[in-house]
C-alpha positions in Angstrom: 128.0 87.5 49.1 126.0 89.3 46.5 122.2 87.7 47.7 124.1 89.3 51.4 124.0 93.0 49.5 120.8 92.9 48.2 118.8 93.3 51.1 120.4 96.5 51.7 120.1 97.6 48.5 116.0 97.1 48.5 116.0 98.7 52.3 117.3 101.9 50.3 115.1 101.7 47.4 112.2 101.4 50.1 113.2 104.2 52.2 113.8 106.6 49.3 110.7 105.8 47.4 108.7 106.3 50.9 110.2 109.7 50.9 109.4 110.4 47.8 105.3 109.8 47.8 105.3 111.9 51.2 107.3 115.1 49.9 105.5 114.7 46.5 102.2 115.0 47.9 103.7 117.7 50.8 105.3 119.9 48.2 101.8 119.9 46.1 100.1 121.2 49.4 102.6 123.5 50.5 103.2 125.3 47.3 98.8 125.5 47.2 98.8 126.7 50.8 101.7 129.5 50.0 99.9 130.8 47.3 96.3 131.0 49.7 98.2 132.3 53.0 101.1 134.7 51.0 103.6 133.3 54.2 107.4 133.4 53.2 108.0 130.6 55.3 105.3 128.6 54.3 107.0 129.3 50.4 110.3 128.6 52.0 109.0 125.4 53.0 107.3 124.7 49.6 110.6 125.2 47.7 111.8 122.8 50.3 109.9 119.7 49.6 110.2 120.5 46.3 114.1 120.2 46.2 113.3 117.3 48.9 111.1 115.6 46.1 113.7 116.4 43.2 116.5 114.7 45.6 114.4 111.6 45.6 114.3 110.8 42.0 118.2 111.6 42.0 118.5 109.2 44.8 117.0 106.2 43.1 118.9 106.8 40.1 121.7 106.9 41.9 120.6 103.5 43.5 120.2 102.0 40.2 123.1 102.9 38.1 125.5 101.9 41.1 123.8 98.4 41.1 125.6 97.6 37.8 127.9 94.6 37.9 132.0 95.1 37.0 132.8 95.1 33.4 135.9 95.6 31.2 135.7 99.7 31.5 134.7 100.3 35.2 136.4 96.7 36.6 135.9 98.0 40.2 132.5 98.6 39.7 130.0 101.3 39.6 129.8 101.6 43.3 131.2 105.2 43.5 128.5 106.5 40.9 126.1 106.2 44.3 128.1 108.9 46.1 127.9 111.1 42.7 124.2 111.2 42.8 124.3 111.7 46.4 126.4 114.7 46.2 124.5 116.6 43.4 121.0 115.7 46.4 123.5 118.2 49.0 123.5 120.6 45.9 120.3 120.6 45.5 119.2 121.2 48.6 121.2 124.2 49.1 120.0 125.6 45.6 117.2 125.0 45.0 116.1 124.9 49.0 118.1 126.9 50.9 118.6 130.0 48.2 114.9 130.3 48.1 114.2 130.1 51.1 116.8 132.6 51.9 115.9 135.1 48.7 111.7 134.8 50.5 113.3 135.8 54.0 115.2 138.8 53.1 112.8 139.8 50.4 110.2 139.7 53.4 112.4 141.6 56.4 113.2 144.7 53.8 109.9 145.4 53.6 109.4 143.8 49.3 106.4 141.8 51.1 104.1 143.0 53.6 100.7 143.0 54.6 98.8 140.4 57.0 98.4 136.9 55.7 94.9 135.9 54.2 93.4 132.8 56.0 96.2 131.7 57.4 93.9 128.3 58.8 95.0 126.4 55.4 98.9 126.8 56.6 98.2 125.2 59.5 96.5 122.4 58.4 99.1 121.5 55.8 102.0 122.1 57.9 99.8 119.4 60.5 99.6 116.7 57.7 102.6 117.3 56.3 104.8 116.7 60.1 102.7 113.7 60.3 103.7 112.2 56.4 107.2 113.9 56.7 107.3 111.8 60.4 106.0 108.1 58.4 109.3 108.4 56.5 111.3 109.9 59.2 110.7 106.6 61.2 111.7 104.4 58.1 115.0 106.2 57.1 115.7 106.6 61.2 114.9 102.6 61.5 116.9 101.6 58.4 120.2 103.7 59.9 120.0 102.3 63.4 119.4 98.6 62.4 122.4 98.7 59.8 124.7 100.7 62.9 123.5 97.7 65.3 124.8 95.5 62.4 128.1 97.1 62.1 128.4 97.3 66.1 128.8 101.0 65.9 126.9 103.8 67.7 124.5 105.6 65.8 126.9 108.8 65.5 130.2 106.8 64.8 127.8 105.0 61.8 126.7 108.0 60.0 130.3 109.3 60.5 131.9 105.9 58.9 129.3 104.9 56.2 129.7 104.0 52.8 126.3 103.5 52.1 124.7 107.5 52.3 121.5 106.7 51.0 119.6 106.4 54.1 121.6 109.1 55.4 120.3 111.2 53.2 116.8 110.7 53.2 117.5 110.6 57.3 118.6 114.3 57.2 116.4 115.6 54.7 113.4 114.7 57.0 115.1 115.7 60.0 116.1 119.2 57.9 111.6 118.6 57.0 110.7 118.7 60.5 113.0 121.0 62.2 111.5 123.2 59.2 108.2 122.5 59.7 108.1 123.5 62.9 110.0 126.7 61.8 107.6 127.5 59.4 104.6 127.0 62.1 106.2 129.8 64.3 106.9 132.2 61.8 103.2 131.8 60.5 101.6 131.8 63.9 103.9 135.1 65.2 102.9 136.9 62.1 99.2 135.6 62.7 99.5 136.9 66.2 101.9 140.4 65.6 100.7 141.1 62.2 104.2 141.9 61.6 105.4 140.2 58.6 109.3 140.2 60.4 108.4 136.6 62.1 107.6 135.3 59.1 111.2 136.2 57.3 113.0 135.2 60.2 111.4 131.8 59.7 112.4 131.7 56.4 115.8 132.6 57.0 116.4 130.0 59.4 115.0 127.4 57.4 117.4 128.5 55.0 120.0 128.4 57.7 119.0 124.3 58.4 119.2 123.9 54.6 122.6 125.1 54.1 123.7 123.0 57.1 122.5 119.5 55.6 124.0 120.3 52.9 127.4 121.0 53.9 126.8 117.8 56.2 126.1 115.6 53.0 128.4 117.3 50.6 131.2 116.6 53.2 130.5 112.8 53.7 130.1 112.2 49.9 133.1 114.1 49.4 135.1 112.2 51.3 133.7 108.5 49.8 134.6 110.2 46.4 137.7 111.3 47.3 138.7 107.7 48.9 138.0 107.0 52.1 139.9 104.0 54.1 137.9 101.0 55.0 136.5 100.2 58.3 139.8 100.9 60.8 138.5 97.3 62.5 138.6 95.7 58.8 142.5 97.2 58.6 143.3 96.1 61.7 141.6 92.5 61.0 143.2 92.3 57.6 146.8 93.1 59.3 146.4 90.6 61.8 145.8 88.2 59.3 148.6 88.7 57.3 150.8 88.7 59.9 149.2 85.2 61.4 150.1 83.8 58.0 153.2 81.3 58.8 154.5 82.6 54.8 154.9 86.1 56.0 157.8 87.7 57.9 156.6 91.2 58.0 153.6 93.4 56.4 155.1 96.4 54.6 152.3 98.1 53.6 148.2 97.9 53.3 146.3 100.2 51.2 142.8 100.1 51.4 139.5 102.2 49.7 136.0 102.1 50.3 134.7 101.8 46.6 131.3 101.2 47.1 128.7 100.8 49.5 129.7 97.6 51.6 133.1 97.1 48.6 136.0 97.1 50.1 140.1 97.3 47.5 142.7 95.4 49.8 146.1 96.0 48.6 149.6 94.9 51.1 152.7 94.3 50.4 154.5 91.6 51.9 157.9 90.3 52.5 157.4 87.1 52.4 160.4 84.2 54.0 163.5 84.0 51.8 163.0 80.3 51.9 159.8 80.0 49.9 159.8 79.2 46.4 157.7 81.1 43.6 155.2 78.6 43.8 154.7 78.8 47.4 154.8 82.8 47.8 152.0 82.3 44.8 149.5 79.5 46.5 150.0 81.7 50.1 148.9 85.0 48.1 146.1 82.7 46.6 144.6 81.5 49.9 145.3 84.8 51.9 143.3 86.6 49.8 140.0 83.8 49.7 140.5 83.6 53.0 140.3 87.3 53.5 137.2 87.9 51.7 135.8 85.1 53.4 136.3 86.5 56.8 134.7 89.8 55.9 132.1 90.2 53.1 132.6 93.6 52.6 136.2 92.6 50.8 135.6 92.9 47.3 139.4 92.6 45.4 142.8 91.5 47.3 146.0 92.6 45.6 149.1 91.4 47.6 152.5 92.6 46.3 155.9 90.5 47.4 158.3 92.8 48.3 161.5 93.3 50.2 160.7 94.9 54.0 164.0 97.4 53.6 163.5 98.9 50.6 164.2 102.7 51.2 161.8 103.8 48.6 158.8 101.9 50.4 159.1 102.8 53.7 159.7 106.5 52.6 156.2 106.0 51.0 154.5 104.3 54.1 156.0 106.6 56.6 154.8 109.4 54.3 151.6 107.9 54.6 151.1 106.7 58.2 154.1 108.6 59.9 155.3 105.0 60.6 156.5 101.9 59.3 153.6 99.4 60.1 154.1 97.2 63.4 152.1 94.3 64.7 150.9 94.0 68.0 152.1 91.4 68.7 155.8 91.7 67.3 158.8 93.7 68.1 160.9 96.0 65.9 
């Protein structure tokens, strides 16, 4: 199960670094090609792959440190220090991207810059090579997401909406966020080429703001939510119940509990009522096998807690109801 993880895990480390030798180099040019055309937008879009650049390192830190095996402090593993990382790349984005680029646009539309832009030839041609590096690792973070969705058998929305690894994500809508910019930044320098009217070229750098801001919110949210605890896979809940029930030990499933904890680690806790005519011994050996036989039958399983307990306790099913709005039912019983 772990050599099953791994290749993953160096898909991630691929993509990222990829993304990071194409916004390094990009935010070199960009920041030379500001300074030569005096373009907001083209600074916007400097501050950009800067941020872009800085998210990268944070993003392979994060890879690494969440990597670490279990130990006595952290027994569930690092797994959630991933979506940590993660999180401070949506901050980042919108501080050190999106503020600047907003602070250039305003500071450009209230009239603090003006004047025509000085060879404004240099822009284009870094904005050119830039869409076509920026697109290079576009392609790899876009072909990473769509083969581990296909995996999953998940459409490509319903994937980036149910992930635990963000990784890819990340680096997906960064370059998405890079292009949609670039492309911004094009227009504004090319309508203030063409207008000599310095307004184009704030409204560009507004609105890449604007895209910042937006990817950041869209990250913050999904790492917010793996932080906070998300559910597993509803098809792994429904899998795991189905089991449980098919178990010939078990009379009814009182309870599952289940939290993403990592990318592709999956906490299983149920409680059971197991039949009154069992013995100790055999409610312990069915609790045993259950839970090998759930983590054989899905990889992503990392720990399996199962908890005897009486089905009519009034405490419990105040708890699950409070939880679900229901007591749990199988399919394919009554009651």
């Amino acid at each position: 199960m772990g050599g099953q993880r791994e290749e993953p895990e160096n898909e991630s480390g691929l993509t990222v670094l990829l993304a990071f030798l194409a916004n390094l180099g990009i935010a070199i040019a960009k920041i030379v090609a500001a300074l030569v055309t005096g373009s907001a937008s083209m600074a916007a879009e400097a501050a950009h792959s800067i941020a872009d650049t800085f998210n990268e390192i944070l993003l392979m830190v994060g890879l690494r440190r969440s990597g670490r095996p279990a130990d006595r402090r952290h027994p569930f593993g690092y797994g959630k220090e991933r979506y940590i990382w993660t999180l401070l790349v949506a901050v980042a984005i919108f501080g050190m991207g999106a503020l600047f680029s907003y602070y250039q646009g305003f500071q450009t539309l209230f009239g603090s810059r003006s004047g025509a832009e000085t060879d404004p030839l240099i822009g284009y041609i870094v904005l050119a090579v830039a869409f076509v590096l920026e697109g290079t690792s576009w392609q790899q973070a876009l072909r990473q997401t769509r083969a581990a969705a296909r995996e999953e058998s998940l459409p490509f929305l319903a994937y980036i909406r149910r992930t635990d690894e963000p990784t890819a994500i990340s680096v997906l809508l960064e370059d998405s966020a890079a292009l949609v910019g670039l492309l911004l930044a094009f227009g504004g320098l090319g309508l203030h080429q063409a207008t000599g009217s310095p307004v184009w070229d704030g409204i560009g750098s507004v609105l890449i703001g604007v895209l910042l801001t937006v990817v950041a919110v869209i990250l913050g949210r999904i790492n917010l939510n793996l932080l906070i605890g998300n559910q597993a896979d509803p098809r792994i809940v429904d899998d795991v119940r189905a089991r449980l029930y098919a178990a010939p030990e078990v009379e009814w499933v009182v309870d599952i509990i289940t939290m993403t904890v990592g990318a592709d680690r999956v906490l299983v806790c149920a409680r059971l009522d197991f039949r009154d005519a069992l013995t100790s011994g055999d409610v312990e050996r069915a609790c045993v096998r259950m839970a090998r036989e759930l983590r054989d039958a899905h990889e992503e399983i990392d720990e399996v807690f199962l908890e005897p307990v009486p089905r009519d306790d009034p405490e419990l099913r105040k708890r699950v109801i409070a939880r679900y709005g229901r007591t749990l039912r199988p399919e394919n019983r009554g009651g």
